[in-house]
C-alpha positions in Angstrom: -37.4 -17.7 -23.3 -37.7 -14.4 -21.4 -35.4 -13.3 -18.5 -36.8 -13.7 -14.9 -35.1 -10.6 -14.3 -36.2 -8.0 -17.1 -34.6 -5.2 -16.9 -37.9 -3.5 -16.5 -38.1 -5.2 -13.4 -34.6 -4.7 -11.9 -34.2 -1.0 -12.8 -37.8 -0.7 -10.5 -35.9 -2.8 -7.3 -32.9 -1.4 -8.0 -32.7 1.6 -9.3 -33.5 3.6 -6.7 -30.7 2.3 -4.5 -28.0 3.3 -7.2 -29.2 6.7 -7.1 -28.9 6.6 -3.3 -25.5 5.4 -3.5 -24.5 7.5 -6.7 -25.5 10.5 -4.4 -23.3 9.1 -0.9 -20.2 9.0 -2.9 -20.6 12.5 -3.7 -21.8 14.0 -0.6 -19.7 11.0 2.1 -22.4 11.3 4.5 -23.4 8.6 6.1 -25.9 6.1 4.6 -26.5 2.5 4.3 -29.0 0.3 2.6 -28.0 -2.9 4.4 -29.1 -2.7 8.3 -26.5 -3.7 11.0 -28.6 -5.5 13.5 -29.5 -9.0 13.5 -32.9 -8.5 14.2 -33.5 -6.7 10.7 -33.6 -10.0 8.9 -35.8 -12.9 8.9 -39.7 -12.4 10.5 -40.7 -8.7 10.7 -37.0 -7.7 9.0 -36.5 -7.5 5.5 -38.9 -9.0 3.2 -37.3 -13.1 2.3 -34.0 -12.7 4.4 -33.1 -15.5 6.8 -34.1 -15.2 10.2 -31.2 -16.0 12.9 -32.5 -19.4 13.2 -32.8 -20.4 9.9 -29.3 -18.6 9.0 -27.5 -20.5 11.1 -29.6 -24.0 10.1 -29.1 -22.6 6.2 -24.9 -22.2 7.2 -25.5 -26.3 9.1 -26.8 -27.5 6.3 -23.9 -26.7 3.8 -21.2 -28.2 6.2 -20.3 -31.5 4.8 -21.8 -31.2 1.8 -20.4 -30.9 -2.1 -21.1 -27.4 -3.3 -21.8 -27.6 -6.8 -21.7 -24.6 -9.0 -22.3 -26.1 -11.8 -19.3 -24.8 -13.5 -17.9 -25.9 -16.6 -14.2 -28.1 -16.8 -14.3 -29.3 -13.0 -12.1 -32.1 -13.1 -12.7 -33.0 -9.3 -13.5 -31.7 -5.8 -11.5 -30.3 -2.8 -11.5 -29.0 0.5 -9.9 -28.5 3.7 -11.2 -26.0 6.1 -11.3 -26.3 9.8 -12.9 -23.3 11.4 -10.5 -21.6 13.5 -13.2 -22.2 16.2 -12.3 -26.2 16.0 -14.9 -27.7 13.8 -13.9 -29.0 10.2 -16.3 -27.8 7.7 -15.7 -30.3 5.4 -17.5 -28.3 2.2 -16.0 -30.1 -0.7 -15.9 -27.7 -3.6 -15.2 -27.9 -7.8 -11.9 -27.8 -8.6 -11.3 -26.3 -12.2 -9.2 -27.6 -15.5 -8.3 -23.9 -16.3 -7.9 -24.3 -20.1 -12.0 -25.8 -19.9 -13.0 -22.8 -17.3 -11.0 -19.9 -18.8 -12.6 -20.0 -22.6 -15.6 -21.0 -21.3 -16.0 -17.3 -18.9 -15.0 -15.2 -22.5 -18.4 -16.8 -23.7 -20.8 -14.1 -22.3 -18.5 -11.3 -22.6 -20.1 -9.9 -25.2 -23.7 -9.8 -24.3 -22.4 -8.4 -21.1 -20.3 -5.3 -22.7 -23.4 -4.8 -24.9 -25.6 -4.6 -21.9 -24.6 -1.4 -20.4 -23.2 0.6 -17.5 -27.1 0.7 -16.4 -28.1 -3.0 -16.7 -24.7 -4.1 -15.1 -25.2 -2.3 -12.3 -28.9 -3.3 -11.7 -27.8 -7.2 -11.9 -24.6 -6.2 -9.5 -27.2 -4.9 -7.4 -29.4 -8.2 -7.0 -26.7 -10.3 -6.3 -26.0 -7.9 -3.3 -29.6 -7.8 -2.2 -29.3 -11.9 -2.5 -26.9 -11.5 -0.7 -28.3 -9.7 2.2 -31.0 -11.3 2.5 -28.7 -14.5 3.8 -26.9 -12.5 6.3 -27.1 -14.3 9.0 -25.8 -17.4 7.3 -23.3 -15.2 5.5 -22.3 -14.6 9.3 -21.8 -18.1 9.8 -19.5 -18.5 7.2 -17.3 -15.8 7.5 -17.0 -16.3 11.5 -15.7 -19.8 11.1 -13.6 -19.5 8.7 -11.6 -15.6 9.6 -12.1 -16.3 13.2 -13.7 -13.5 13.9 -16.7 -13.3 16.8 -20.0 -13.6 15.3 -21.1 -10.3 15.5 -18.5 -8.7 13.9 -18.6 -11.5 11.6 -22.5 -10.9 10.9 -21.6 -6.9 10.4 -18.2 -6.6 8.8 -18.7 -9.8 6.5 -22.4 -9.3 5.7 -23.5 -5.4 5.6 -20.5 -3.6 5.7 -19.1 -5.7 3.0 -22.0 -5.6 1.3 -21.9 -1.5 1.6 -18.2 -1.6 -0.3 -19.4 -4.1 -2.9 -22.4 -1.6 -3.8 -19.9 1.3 -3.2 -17.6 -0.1 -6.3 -20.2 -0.2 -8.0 -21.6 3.1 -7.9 -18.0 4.6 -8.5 -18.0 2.2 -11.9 -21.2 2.8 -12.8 -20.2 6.7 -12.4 -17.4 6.4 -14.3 -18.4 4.8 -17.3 -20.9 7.0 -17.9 -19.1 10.1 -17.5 -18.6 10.0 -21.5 -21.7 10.0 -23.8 -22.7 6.8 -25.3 -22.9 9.0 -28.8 -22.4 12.6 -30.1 -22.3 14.6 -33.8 -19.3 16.1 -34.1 -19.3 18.7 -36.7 -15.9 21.1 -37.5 -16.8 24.1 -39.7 -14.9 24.5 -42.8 -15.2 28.3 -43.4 -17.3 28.3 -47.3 -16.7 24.7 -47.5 -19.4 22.2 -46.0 -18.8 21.6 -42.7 -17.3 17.9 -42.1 -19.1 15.8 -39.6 -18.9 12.5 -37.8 -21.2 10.2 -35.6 -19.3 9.0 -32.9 -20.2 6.2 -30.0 -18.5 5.5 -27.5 -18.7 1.7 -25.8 -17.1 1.2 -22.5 -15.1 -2.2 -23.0 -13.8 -4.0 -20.4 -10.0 -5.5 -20.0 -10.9 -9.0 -20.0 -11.0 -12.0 -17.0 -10.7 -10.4 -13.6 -9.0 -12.9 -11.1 -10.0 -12.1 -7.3 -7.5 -13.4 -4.8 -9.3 -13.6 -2.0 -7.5 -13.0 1.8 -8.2 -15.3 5.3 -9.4 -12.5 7.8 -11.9 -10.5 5.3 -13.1 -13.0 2.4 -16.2 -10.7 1.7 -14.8 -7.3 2.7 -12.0 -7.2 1.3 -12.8 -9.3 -1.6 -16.7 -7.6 -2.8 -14.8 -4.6 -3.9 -12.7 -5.9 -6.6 -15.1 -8.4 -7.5 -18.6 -6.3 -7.8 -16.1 -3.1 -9.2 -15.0 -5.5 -12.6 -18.4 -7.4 -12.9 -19.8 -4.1 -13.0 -17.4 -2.9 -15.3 -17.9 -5.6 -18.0 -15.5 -8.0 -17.1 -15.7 -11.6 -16.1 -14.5 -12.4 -12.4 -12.8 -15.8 -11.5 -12.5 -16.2 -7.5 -9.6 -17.7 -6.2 -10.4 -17.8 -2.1 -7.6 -18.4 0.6 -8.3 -22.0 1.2 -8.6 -21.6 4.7 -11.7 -18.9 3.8 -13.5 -20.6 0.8 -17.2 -21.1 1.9 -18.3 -17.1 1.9 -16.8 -16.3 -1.6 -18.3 -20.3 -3.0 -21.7 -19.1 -1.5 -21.0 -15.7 -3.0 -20.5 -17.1 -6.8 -23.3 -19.3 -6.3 -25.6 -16.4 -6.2 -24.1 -15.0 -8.5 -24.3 -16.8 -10.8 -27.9 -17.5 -9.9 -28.9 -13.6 -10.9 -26.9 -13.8 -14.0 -28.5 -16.7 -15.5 -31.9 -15.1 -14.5 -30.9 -11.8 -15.9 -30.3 -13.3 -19.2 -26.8 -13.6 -19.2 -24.5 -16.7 -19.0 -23.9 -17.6 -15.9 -20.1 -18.2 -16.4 -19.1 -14.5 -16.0 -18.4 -15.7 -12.8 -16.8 -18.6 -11.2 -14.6 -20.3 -8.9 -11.3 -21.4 -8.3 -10.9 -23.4 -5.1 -7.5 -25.1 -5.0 -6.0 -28.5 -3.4 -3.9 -28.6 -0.5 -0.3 -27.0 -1.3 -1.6 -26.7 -5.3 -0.8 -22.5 -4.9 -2.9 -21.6 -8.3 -2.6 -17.8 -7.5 1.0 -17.6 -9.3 -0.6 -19.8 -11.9 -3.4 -18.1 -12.5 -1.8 -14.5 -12.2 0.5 -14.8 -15.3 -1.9 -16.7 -17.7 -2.5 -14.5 -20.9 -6.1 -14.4 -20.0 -6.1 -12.8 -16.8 -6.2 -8.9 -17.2 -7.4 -7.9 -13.9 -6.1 -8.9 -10.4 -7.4 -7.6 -7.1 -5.1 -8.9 -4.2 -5.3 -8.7 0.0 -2.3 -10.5 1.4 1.1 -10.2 2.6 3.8 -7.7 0.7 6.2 -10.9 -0.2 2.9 -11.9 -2.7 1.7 -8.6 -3.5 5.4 -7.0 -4.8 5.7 -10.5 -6.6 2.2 -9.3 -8.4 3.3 -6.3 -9.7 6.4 -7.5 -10.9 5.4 -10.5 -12.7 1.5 -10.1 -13.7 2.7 -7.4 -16.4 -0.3 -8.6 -18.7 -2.9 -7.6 -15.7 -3.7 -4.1 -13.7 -3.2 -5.1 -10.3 -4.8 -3.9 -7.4 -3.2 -4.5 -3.7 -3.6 -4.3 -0.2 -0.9 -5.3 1.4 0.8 -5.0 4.9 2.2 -1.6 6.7 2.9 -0.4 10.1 0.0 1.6 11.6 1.3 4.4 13.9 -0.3 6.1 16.5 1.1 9.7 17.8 0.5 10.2 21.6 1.0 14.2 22.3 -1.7 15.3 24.3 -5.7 15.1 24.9 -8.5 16.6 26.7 -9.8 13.4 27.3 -7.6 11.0 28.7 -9.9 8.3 29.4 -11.5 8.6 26.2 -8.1 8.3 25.0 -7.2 5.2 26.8 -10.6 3.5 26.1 -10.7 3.8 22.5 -6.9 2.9 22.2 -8.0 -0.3 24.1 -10.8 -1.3 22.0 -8.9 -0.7 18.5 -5.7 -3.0 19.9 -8.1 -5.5 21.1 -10.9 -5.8 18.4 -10.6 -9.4 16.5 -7.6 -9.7 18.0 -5.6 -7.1 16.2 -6.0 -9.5 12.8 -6.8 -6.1 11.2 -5.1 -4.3 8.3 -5.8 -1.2 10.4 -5.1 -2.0 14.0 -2.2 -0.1 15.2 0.6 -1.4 15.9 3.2 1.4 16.9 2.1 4.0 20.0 5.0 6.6 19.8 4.8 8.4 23.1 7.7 11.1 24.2 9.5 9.9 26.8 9.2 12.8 28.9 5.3 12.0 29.1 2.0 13.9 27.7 -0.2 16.3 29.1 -3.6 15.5 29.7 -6.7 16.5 31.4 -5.4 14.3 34.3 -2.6 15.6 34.8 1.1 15.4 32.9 1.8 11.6 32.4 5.1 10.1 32.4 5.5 7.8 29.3 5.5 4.3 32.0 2.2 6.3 33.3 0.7 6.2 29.9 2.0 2.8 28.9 0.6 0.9 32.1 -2.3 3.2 31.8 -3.3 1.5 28.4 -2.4 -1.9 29.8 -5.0 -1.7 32.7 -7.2 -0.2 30.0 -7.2 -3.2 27.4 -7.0 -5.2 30.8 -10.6 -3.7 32.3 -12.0 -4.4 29.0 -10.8 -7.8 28.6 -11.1 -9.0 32.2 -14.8 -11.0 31.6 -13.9 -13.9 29.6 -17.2 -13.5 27.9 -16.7 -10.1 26.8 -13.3 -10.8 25.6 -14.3 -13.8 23.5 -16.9 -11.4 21.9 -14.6 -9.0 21.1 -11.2 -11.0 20.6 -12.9 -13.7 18.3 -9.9 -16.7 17.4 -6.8 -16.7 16.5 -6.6 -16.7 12.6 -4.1 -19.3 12.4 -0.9 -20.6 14.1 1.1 -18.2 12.6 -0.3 -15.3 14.7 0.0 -17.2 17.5 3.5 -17.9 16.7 4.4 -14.0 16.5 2.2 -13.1 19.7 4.8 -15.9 21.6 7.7 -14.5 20.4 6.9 -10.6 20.6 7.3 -11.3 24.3 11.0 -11.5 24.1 11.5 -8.4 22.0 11.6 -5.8 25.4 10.1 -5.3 28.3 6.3 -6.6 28.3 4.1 -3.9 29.9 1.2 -6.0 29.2 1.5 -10.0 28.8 -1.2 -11.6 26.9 -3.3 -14.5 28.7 -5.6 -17.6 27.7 -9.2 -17.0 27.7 -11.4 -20.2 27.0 -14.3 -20.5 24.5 -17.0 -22.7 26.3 -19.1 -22.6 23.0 -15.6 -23.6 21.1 -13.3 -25.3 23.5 -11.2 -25.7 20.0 -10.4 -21.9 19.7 -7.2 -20.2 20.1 -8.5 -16.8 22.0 -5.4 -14.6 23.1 -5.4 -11.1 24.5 -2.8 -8.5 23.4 0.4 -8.2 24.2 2.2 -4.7 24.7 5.8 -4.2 24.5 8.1 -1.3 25.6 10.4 -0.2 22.6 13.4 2.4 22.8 12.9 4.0 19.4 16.5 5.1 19.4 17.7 1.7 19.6 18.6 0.3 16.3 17.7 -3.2 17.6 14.8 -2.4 18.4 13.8 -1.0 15.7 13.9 -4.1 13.5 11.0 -4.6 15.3 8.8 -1.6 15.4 9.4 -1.1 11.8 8.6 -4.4 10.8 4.4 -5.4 10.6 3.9 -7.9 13.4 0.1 -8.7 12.1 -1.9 -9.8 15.1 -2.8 -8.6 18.8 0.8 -7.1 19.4 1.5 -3.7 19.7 5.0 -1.4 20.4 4.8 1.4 23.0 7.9 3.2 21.3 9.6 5.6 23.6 10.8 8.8 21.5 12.7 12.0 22.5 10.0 14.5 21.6 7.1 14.5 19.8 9.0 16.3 16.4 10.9 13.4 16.7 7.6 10.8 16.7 6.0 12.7 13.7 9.4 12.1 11.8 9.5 8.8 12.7 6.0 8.2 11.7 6.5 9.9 8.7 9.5 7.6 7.9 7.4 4.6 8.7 4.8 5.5 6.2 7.5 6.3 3.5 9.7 3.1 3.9 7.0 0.7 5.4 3.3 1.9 4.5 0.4 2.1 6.5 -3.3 2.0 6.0 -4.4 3.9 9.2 -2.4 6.5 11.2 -3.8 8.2 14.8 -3.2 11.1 16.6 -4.1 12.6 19.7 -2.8 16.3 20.6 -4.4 19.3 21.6 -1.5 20.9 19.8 -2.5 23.1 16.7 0.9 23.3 16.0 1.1 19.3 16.4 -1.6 18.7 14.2 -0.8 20.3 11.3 2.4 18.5 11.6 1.3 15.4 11.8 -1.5 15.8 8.8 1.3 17.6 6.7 3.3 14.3 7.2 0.2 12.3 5.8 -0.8 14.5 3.4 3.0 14.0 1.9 3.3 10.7 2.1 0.0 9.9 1.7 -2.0 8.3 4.6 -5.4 8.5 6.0 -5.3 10.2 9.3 -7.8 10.0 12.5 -7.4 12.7 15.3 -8.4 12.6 18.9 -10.6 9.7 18.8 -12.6 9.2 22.0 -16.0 8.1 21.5 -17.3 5.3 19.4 -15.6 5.5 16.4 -11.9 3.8 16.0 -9.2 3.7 14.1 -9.2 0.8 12.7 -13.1 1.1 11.2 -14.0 2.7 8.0 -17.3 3.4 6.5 -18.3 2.5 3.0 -19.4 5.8 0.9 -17.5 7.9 3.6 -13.9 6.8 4.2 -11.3 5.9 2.3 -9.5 2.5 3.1 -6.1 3.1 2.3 -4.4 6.0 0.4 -2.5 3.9 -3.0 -0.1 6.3 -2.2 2.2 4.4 -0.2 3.6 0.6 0.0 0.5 -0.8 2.1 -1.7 -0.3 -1.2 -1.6 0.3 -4.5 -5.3 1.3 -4.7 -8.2 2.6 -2.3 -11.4 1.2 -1.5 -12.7 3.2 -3.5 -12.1 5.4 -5.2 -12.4 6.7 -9.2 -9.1 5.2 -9.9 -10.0 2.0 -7.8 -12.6 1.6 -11.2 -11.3 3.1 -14.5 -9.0 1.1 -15.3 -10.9 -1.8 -15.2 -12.1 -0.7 -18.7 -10.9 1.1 -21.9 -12.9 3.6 -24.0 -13.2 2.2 -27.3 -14.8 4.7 -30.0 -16.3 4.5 -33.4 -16.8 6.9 -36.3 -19.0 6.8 -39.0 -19.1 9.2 -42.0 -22.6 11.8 -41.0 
């Protein structure tokens, strides 16, 4: 029986867009295949995508209801998610007998090796356009079970994690062709016939890739890894948090939907939802079979993963301290602004919110006017405060509390100094359920040693440290310290300093941290674009990898060469 998907037909749906993508990651101009508004799906949008009606009846209908992968060696069902929102879900899901599931994902290796770069990337590609085209239900899923408001949910778990997923794999697709599938090699011998080979040259992939997928970000921070090994001949087993397993279940199911229509056994990918307290990642992680490992999640787990998953390359994101520089601007309210909407966005659950604001204590200068460092501090407290102050606005921008333990840390920040700005309430009257919190800012002496056992430890959540420093030579060594000893995925900076700046981008360049100067407008800190930016460096203890990058790929497969007698 033929395919449903030849590849005839997917390199004429698909093709195109790899070359698109191929072409971003050279040039990191902007570009996106996957729109950002709601309204581009469902009547008038994108051809078969889910409207916002049926999306959200699509994301009802799941909820209480046994997802069934069909998945070989499931020895039962489990689930426990309650959205952070209120609701349970109550999606039962399989649970696996590894030694059934392992053996069983090997299967199709073969036929999926023998494929191709081309042909991988093409059936990558449909599952992302499947994908898509379920948005809005996507949206759903990822908003009640990250907390997250439902826009940001709809953008940053549908297209902009659909964007990374495609960006991996363009960079593996790139990658593996970047030797010749064949070449005659022929080495003169003077008089003597020349002697000459045929050589080919296979791109083979490691073996089962395990995806441990994180609460905040299932599908952003988990696509990557996942569409970067499938891409790269590998099999991928997903192992969610199991307070975030319906966007990654829904993702496997369509998955494995294109692959058995491709051709290929469906198998190559699968999932591994876990009972309560069960902890399969450690399992899992140092099983022979696993040779891949892509990680989001605390630093305790991640250092744990390099240690002990020797048989495995292991990716990480893990946590650091972001650090924002305060020197000077020509834009103070610009300044304040953006500060306020990058400390308050989903509630500072963000691998790239900042968390230390390292202001002289003699003050900045500014357009306004030289500004003490209480000035500035109180400045950025009636800031977040005149952003936050509807209820409605804040609950679209704040989303829910995560889980207790954020809530826990917010509580207790307020007794580490003085509070410039306390954190208050706001009610959901959609979700009466949810936790909503606004930050909390807390005045720091960064020559305290006391204090800073705080401000150099990550305090993940909407709390942030206005450290007072002696000069601003002393807050680019500190922030160079900080991303040396604690790691950070985003670092700010506002001066209009020359002198300054190259100061503080020789202390990134060195330690290796991706840097944003003098950010006013629209764009923030804590966002990255896929095909453009870089999220994270691998070049300090918040990540071992970036999303992406060459190196994020390669070694997700070996070069294996033969040579035959011309």
């Amino acid at each position: 029986m033929a395919a449903e998907l030849s590849p005839h037909l997917l390199s004429e749906k698909h093709r195109p867009t790899l070359d698109q993508a191929l072409d971003a990651i050279r040039t990191r101009a902007y570009w996106s295949p996957h729109p950002e508004h709601p309204k581009a799906y469902g009547e008038g949008g994108a051809p078969g995508s889910l409207s916002a009606t049926e999306g959200k009846a699509a994301f009802d209908a799941v909820l209480h209801t046994r997802l069934d992968l069909g998945q070989p060696g499931t020895d039962g069902w489990t689930g426990q998610e309650t959205s952070p929102y209120g609701p349970e879900l109550g999606v039962e899901y399989p649970h696996a007998d590894l030694d059934v599931l392992l053996p069983a994902m090997r299967t199709g290796m073969a036929a999926w090796r023998a494929a191709g770069p081309e042909t991988r990337a093409l059936v990558c590609l449909e599952i992302l356009a499947r994908i898509s085209a379920r948005t809005h239900e996507f949206g759903h899923a990822v908003m009640h079970t990250s907390g997250q408001a439902f826009m940001m949910a709809f953008q940053a778990g549908g297209p902009h994690a659909q964007d990374r997923g495609l960006e991996a794999v363009a960079y593996a697709y790139e990658e593996q062709v970047r030797t010749p599938q064949s070449a005659d090699w022929s080495k003169p011998q003077g008089k003597r016939d020349p002697l000459q080979l045929h050589k080919s040259f296979t791109p083979a992939p490691r073996g089962i890739s395990l995806l441990i997928g994180c609460n905040t970000f299932p599908t952003w921070n988990g696509y990557p890894g996942l569409f970067a090994s499938l891409a790269t001949g590998n099999p991928v087993l997903v192992k969610p948090h199991p307070r975030a397993v319906l966007p990654l279940a829904l993702t496997v199911q369509l998955a494995r939907e294109v692959l058995g229509e491709a051709g290929f056994d469906p198998n190559l990918v699968a999932l591994a939802a876990e009972r309560p307290g069960e902890g399969i990642a450690k399992t899992l992680a140092v099983r022979p079979e696993i040779k891949i490992i892509d990680y989001t999640g605390s630093t305790a787990f991640g250092d744990w993963l390099e240690t002990n998953a020797r048989q495995a390359q292991v990716y990480t994101e893990k946590a650091g301290v972001n650090t924002i520089v305060l020197d000077s601007t020509d834009n103070y309210q610009g300044m304040l602004a953006n500060l306020a909407f990058s400390l308050s966005l989903y509630s500072g659950q963000m691998c790239t919110t900042p968390q230390n604001l390292l202001i002289p204590r003699d003050g900045i200068t500014t357009d306004a006017g030289d500004k003490t460092y209480d000035e500035v501090v109180d400045d950025i407290a009636a800031a977040v405060n005149g952003l936050l102050g509807d209820d409605a606005r804040a609950n679209a921008l704040l989303g829910a509390l995560v889980n207790p333990d954020v809530k826990a840390r917010l509580e207790a920040a307020a007794d580490l100094g003085e509070v410039a700005l306390p954190s208050r309430e706001v009610a959901n009257p959609e979700f009466p359920g949810a936790v909503v919190r606004t930050p909390v800012v807390v005045k720091l002496d960064g020559t305290k040693p006391d204090d800073e056992e705080h401000y150099l430890s990550e305090c993940f959540g909407p709390v942030s440290f206005a450290v007072a420093v002696d000069s601003t030579a002393d807050a680019v060594e500190l922030l160079r310290r900080t991303i040396r000893d604690k790691g950070a995925m985003t670092v700010g900076a506002y001066t209009t300093s020359p002198e300054v700046e190259r100061a503080v981008e020789d202390a990134c360049l060195e330690e290796s941290a991706q840097l944003s100067l003098n950010l006013t407008g629209g764009v923030y800190v804590n966002q990255t674009a896929a095909f453009s930016d870089f999220h994270g460096s691998g070049g300090n203890p918040a990540a071992n990898a970036a999303l992406c990058d060459g190196a994020f790929v390669a070694s997700r497969f070996r070069m294996v060469e033969v040579r035959r007698q011309a």
